[in-house]
Gaussian input, Z-matrix of N, CA and C with variables (Angstrom, degrees):
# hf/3-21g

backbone

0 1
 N
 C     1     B1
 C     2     B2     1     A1
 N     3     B3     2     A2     1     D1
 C     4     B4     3     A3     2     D2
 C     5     B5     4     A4     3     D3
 N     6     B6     5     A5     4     D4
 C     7     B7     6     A6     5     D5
 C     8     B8     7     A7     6     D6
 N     9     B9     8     A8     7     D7
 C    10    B10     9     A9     8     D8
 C    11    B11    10    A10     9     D9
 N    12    B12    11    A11    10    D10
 C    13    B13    12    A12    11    D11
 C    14    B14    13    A13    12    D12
 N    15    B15    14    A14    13    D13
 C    16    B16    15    A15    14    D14
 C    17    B17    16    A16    15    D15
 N    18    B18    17    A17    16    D16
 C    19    B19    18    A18    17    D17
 C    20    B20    19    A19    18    D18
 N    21    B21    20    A20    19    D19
 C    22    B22    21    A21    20    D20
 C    23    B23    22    A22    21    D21
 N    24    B24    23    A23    22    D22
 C    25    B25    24    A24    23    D23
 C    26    B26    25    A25    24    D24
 N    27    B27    26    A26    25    D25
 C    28    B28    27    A27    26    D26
 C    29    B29    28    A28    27    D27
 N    30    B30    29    A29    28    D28
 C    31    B31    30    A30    29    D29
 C    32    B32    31    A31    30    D30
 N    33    B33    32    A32    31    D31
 C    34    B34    33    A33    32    D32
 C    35    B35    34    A34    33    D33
 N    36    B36    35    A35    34    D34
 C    37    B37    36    A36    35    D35
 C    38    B38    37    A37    36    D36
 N    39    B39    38    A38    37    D37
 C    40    B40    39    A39    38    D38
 C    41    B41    40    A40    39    D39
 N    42    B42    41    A41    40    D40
 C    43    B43    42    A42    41    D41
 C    44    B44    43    A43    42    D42
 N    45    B45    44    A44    43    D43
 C    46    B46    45    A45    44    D44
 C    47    B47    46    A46    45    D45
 N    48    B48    47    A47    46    D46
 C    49    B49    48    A48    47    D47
 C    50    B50    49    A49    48    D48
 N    51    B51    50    A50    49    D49
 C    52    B52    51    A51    50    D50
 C    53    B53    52    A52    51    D51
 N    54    B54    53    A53    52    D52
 C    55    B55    54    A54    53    D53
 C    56    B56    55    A55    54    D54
 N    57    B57    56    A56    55    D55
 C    58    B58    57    A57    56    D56
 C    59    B59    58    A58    57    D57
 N    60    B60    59    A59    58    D58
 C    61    B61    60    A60    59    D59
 C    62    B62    61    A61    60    D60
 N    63    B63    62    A62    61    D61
 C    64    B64    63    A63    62    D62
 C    65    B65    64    A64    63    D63
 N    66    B66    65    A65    64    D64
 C    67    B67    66    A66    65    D65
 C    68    B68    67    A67    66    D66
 N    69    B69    68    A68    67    D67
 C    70    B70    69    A69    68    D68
 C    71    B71    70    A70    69    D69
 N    72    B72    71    A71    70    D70
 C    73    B73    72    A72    71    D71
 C    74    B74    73    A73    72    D72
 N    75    B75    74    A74    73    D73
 C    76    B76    75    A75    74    D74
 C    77    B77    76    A76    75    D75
 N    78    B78    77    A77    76    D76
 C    79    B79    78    A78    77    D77
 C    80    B80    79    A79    78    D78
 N    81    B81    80    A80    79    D79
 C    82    B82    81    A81    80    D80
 C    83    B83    82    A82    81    D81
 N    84    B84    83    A83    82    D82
 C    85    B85    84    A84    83    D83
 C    86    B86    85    A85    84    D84
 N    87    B87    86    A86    85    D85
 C    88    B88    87    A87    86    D86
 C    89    B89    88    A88    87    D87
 N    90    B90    89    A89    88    D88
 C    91    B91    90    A90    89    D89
 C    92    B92    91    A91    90    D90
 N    93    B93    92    A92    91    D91
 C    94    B94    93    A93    92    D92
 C    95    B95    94    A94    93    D93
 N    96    B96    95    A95    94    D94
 C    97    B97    96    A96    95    D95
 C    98    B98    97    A97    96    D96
 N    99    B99    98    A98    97    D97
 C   100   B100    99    A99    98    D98
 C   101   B101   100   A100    99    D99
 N   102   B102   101   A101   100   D100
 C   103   B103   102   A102   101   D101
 C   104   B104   103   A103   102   D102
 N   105   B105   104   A104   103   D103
 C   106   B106   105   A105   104   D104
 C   107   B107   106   A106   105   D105
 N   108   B108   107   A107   106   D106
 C   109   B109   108   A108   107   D107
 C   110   B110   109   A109   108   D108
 N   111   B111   110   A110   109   D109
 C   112   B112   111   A111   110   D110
 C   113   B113   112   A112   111   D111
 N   114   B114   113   A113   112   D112
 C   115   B115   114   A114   113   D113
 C   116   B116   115   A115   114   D114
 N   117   B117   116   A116   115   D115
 C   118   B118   117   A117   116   D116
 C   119   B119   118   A118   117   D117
 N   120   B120   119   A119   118   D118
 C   121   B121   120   A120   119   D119
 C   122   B122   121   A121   120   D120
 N   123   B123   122   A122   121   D121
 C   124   B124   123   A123   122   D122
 C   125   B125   124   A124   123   D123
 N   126   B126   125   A125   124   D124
 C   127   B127   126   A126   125   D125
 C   128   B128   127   A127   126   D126
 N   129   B129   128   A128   127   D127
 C   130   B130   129   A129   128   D128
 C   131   B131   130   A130   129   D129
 N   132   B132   131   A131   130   D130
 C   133   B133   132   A132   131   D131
 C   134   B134   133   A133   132   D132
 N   135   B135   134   A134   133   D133
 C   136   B136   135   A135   134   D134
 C   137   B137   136   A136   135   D135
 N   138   B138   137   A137   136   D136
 C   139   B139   138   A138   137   D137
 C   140   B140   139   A139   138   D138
 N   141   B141   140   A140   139   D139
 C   142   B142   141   A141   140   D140
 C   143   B143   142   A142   141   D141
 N   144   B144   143   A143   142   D142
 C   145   B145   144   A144   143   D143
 C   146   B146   145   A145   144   D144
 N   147   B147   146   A146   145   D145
 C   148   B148   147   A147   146   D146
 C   149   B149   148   A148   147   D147
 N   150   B150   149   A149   148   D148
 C   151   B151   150   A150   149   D149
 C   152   B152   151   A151   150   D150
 N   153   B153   152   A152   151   D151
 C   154   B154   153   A153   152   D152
 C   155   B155   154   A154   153   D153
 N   156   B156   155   A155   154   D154
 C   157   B157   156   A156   155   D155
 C   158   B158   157   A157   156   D156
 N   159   B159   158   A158   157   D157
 C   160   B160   159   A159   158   D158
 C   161   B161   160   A160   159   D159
 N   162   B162   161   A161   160   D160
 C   163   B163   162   A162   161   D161
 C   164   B164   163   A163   162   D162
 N   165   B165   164   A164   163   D163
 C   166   B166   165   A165   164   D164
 C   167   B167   166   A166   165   D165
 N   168   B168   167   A167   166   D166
 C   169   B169   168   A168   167   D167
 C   170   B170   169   A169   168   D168
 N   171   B171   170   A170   169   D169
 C   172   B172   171   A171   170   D170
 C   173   B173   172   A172   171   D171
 N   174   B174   173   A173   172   D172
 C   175   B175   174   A174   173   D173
 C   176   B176   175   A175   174   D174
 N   177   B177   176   A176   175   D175
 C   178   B178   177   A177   176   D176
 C   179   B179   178   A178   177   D177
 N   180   B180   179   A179   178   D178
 C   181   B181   180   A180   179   D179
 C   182   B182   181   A181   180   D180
 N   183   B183   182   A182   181   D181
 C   184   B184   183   A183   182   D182
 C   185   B185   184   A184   183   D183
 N   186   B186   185   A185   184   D184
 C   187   B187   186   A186   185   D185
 C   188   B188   187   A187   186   D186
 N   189   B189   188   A188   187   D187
 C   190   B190   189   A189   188   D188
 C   191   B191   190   A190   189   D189
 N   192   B192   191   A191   190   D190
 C   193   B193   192   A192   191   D191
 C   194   B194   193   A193   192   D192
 N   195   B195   194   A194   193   D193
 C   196   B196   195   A195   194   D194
 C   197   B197   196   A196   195   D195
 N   198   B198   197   A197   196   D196
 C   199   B199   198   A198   197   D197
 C   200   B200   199   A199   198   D198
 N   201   B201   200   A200   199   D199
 C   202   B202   201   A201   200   D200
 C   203   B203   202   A202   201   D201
 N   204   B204   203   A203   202   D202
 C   205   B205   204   A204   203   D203
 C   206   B206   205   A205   204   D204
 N   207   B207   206   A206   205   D205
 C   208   B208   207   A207   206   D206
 C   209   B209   208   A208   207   D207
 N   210   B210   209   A209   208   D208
 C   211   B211   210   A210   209   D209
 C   212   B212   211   A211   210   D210
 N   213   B213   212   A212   211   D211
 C   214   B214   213   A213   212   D212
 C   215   B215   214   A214   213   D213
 N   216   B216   215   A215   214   D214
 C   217   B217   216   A216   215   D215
 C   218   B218   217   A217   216   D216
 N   219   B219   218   A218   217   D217
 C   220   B220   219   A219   218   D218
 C   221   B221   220   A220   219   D219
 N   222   B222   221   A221   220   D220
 C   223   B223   222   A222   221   D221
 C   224   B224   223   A223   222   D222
 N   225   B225   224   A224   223   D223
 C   226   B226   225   A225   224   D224
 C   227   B227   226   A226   225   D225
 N   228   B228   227   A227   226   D226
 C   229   B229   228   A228   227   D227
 C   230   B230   229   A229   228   D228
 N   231   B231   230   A230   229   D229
 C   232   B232   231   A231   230   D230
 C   233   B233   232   A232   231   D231
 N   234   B234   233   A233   232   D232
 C   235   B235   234   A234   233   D233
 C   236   B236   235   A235   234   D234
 N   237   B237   236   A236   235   D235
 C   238   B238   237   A237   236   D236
 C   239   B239   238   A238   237   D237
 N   240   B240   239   A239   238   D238
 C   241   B241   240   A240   239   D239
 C   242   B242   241   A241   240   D240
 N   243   B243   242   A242   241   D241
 C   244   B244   243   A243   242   D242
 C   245   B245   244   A244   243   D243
 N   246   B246   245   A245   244   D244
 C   247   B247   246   A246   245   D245
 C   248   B248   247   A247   246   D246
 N   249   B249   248   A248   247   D247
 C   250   B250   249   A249   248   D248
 C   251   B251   250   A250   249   D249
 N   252   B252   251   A251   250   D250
 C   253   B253   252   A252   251   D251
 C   254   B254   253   A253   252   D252
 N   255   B255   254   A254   253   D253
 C   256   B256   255   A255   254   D254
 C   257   B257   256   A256   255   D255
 N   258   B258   257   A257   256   D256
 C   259   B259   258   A258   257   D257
 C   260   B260   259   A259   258   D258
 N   261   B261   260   A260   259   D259
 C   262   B262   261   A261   260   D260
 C   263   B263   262   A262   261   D261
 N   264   B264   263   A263   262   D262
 C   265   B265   264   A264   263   D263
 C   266   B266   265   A265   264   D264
 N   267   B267   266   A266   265   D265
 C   268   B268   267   A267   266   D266
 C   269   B269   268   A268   267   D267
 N   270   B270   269   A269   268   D268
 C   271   B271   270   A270   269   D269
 C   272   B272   271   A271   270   D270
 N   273   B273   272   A272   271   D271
 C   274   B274   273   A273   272   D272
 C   275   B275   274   A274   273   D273
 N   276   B276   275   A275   274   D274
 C   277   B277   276   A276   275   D275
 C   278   B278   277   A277   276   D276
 N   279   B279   278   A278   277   D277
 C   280   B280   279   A279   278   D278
 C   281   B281   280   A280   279   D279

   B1=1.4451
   B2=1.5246
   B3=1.4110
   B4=1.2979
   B5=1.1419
   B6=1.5651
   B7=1.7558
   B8=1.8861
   B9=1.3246
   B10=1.9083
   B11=1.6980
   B12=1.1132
   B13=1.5343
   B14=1.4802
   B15=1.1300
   B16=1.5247
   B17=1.8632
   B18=1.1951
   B19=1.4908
   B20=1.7833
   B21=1.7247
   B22=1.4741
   B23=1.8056
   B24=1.8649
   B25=1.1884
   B26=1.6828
   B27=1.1226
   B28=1.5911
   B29=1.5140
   B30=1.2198
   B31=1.7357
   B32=1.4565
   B33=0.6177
   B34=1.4316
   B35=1.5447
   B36=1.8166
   B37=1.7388
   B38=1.6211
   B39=1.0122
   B40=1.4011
   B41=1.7093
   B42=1.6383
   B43=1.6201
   B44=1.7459
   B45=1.2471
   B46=1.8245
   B47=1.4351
   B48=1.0769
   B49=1.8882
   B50=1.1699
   B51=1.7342
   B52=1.6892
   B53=1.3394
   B54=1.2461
   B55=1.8684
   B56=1.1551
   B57=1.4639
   B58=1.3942
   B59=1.7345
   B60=1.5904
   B61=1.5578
   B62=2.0131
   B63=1.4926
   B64=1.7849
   B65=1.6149
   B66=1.4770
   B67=1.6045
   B68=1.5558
   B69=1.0025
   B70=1.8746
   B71=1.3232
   B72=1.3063
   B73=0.9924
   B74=1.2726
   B75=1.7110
   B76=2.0598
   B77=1.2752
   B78=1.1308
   B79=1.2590
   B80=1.6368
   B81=1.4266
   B82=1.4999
   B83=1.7812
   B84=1.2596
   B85=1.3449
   B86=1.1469
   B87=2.0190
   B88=1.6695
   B89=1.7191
   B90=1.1761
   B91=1.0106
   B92=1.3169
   B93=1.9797
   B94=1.3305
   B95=1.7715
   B96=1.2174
   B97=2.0046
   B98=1.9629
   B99=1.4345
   B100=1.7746
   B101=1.6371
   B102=1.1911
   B103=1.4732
   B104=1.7291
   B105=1.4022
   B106=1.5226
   B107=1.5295
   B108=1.2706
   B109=1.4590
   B110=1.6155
   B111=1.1244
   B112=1.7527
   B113=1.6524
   B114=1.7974
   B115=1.2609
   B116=0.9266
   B117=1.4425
   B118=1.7352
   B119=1.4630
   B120=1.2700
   B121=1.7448
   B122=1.7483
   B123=1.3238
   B124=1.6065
   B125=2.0821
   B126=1.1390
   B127=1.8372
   B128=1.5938
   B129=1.3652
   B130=1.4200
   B131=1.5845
   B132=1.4011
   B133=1.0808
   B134=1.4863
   B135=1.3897
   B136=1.7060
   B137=1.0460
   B138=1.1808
   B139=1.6480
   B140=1.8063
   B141=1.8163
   B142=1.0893
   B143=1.4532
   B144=1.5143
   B145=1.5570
   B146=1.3525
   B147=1.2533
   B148=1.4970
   B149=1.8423
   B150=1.7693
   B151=1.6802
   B152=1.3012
   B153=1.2115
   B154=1.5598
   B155=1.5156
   B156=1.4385
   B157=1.3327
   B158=1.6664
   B159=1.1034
   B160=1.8135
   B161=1.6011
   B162=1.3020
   B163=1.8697
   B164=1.7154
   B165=1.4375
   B166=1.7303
   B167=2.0816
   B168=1.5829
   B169=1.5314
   B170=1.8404
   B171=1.0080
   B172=1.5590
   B173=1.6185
   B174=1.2858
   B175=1.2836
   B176=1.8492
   B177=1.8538
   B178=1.6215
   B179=1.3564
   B180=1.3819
   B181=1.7980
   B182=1.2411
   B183=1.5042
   B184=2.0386
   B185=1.1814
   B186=1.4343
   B187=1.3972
   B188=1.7442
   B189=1.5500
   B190=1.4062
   B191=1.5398
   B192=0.7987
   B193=1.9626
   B194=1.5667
   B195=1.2605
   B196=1.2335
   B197=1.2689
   B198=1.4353
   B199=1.8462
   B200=1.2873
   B201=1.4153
   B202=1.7113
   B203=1.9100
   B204=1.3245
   B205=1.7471
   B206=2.0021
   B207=1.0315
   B208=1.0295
   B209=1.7959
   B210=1.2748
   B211=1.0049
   B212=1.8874
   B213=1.5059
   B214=2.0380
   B215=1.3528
   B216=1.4797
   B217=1.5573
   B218=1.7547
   B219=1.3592
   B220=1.3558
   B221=2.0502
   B222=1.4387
   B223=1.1507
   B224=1.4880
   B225=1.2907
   B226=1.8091
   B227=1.5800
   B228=1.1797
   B229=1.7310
   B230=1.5134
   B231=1.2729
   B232=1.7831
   B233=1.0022
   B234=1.7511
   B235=1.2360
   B236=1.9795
   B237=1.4484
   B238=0.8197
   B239=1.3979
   B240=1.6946
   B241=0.9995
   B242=1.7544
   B243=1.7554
   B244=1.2306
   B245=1.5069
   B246=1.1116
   B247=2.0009
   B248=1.8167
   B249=1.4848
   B250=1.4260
   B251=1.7192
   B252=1.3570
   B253=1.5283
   B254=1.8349
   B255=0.9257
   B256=1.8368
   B257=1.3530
   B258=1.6893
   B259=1.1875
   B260=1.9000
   B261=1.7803
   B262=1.0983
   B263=1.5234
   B264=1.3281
   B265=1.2573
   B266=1.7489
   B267=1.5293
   B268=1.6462
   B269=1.0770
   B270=1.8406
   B271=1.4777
   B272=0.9063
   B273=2.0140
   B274=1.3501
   B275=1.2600
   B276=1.6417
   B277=1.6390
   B278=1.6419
   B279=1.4954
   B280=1.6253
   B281=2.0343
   A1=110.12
   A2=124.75
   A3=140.06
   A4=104.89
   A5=113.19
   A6=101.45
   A7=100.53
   A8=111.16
   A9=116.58
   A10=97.14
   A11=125.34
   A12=130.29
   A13=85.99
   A14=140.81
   A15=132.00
   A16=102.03
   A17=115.71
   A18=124.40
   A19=95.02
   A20=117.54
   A21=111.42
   A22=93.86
   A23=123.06
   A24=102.85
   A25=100.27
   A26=104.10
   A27=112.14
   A28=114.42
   A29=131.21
   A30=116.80
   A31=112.51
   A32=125.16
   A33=130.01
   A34=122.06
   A35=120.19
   A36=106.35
   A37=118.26
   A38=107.31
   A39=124.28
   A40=107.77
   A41=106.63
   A42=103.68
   A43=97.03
   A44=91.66
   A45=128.39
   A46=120.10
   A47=123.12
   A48=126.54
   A49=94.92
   A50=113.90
   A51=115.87
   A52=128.70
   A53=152.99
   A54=133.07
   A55=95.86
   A56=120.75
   A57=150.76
   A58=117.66
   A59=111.07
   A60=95.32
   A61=81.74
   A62=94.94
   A63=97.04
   A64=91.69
   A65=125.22
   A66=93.25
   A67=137.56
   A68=101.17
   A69=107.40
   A70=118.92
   A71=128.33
   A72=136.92
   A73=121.78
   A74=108.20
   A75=124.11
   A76=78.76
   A77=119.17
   A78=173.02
   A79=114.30
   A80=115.04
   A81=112.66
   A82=101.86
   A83=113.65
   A84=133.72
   A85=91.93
   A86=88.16
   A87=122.72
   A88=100.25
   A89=111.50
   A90=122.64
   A91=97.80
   A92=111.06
   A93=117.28
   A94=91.43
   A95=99.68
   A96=107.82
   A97=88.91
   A98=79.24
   A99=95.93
   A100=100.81
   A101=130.05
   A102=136.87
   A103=98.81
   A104=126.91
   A105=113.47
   A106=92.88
   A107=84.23
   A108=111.46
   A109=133.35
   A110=107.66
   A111=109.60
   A112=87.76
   A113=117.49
   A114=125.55
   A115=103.02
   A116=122.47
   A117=142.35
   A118=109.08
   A119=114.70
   A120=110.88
   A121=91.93
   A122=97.89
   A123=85.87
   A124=97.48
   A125=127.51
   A126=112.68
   A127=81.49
   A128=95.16
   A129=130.29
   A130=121.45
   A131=110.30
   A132=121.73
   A133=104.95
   A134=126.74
   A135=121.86
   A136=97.80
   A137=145.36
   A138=147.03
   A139=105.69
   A140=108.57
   A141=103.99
   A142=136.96
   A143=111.83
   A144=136.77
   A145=106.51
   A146=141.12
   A147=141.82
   A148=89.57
   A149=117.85
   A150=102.41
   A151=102.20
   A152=148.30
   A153=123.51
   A154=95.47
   A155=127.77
   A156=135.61
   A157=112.31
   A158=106.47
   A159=118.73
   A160=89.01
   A161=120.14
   A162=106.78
   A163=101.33
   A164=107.13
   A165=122.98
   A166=85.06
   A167=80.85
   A168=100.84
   A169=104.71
   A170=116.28
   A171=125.32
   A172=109.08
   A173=112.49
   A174=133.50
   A175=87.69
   A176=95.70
   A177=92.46
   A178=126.49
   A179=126.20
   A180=110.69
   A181=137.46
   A182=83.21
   A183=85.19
   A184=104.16
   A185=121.20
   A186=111.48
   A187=120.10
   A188=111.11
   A189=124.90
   A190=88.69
   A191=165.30
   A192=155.94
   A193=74.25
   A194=166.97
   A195=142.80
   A196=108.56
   A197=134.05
   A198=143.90
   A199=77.88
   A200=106.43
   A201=158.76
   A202=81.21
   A203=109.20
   A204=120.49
   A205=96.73
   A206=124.36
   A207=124.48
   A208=122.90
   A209=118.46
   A210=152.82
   A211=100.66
   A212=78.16
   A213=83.88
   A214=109.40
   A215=119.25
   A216=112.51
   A217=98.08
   A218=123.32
   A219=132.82
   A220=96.03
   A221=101.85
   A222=113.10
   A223=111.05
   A224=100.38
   A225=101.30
   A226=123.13
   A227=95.10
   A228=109.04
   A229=108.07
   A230=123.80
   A231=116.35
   A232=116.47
   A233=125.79
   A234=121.02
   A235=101.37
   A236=140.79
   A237=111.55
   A238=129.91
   A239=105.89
   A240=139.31
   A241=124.99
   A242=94.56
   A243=109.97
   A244=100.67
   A245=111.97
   A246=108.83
   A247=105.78
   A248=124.09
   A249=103.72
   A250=116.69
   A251=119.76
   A252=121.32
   A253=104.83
   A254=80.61
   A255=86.96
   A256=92.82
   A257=111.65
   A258=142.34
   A259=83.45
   A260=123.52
   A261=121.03
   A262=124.64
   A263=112.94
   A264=125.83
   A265=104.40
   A266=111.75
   A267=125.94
   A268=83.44
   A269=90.95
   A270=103.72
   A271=106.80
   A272=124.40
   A273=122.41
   A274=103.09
   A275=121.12
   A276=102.85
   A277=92.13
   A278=119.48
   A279=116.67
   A280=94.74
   D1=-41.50
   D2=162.92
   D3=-34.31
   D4=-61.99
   D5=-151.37
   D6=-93.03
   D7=-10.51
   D8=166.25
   D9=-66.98
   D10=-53.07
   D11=-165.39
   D12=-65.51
   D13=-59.97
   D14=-151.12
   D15=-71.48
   D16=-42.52
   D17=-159.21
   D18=-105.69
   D19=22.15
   D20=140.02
   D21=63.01
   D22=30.84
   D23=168.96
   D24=-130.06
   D25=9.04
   D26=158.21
   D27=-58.91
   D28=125.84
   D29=166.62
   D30=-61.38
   D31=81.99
   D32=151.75
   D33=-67.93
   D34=113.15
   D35=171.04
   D36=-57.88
   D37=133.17
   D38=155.43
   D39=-37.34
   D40=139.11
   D41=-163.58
   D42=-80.02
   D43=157.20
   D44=-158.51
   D45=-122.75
   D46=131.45
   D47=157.51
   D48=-33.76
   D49=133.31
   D50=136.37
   D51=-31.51
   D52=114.93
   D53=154.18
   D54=-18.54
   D55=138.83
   D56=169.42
   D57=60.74
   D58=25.73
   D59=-165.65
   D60=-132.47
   D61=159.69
   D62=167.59
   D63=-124.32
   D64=21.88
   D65=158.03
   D66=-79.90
   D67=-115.88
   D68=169.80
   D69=-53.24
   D70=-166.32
   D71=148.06
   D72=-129.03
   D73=149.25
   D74=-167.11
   D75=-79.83
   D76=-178.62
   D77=157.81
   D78=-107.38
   D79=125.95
   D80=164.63
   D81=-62.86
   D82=165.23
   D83=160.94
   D84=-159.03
   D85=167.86
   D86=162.59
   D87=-114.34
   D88=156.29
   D89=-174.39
   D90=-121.39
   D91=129.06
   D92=-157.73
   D93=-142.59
   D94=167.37
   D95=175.68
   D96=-96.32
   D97=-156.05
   D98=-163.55
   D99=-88.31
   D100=7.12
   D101=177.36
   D102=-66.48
   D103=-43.21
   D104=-166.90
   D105=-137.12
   D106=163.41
   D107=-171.90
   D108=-80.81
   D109=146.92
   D110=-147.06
   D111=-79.81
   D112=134.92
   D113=160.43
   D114=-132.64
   D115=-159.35
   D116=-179.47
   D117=-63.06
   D118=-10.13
   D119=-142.75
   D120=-143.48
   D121=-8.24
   D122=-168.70
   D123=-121.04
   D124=148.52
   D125=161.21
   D126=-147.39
   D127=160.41
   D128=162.25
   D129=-102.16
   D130=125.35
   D131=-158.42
   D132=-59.38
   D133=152.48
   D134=-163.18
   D135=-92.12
   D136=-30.28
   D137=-139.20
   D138=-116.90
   D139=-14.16
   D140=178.63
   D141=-46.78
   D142=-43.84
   D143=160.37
   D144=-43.54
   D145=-50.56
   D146=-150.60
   D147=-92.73
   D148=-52.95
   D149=170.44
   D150=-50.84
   D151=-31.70
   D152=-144.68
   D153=-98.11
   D154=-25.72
   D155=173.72
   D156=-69.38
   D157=-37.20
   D158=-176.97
   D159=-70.65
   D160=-39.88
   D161=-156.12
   D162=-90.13
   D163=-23.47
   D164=-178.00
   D165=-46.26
   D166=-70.53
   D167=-146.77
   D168=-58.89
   D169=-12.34
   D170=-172.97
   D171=-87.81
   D172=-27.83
   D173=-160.04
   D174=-81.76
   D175=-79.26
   D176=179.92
   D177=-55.99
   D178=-12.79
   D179=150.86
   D180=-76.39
   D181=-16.92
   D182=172.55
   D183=-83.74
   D184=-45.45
   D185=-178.14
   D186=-51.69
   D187=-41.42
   D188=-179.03
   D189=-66.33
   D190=-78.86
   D191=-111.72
   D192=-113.05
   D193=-14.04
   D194=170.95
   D195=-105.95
   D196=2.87
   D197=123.23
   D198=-31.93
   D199=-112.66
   D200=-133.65
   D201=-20.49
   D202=-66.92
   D203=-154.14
   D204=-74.41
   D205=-19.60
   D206=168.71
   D207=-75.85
   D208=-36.95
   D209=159.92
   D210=-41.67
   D211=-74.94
   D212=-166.35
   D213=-84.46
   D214=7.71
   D215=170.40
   D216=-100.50
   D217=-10.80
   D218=-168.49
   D219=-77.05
   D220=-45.02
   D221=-170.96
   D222=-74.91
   D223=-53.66
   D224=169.24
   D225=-34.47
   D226=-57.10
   D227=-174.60
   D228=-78.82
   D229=-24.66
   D230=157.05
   D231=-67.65
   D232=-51.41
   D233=-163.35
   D234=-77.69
   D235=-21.47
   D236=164.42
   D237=-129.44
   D238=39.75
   D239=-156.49
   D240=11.41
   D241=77.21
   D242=-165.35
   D243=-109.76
   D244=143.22
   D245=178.64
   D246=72.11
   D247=6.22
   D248=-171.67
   D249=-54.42
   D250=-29.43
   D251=178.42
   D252=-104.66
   D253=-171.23
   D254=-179.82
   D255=-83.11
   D256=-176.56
   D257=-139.55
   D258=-105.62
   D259=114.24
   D260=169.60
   D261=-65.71
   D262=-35.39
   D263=-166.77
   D264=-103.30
   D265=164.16
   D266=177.45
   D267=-102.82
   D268=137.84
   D269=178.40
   D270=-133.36
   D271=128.42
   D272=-148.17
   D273=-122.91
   D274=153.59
   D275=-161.21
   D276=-100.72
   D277=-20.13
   D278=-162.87
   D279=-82.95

């Protein structure tokens, strides 16, 4: 689809009025990441960089606070040696 979109043998409509507007005219596009290259027919979404930074940064705090509680439940149960084997009994929630 890449290389039809690049060499203009994809159908693509010819650019168009918005619904309800008499200014300019859009342009069709596809909306692509940073893998291919920007033409007439193709854009990359603007805001993509800022999701991938929001999901980076969401990722390494969960991961850090699910250290942190692993960490201090590691210590709990050494220092008063609580939980050292598994759980003897079934434990039923009803």
């Amino acid at each position: 689809m890449g290389r039809w979109l690049q060499s203009n043998q994809l159908d693509v409509p010819q650019p168009a009025n918005l619904p309800g507007s008499t200014g300019s005219q859009a342009p069709y596009v596809v909306l692509a990441d940073e893998g291919f290259a920007l033409s007439s027919h193709l854009m990359r979404c603007p805001f993509l960089d800022e999701v991938w930074r929001l999901r980076r940064n969401f990722n390494y705090r969960l991961s850090r606070a699910r250290r942190f509680v692993e960490c201090a439940f590691g210590i709990f149960s050494h220092k008063w040696r609580v939980f050292p084997y598994s759980w003897p009994h079934k434990m039923s929630m009803w």
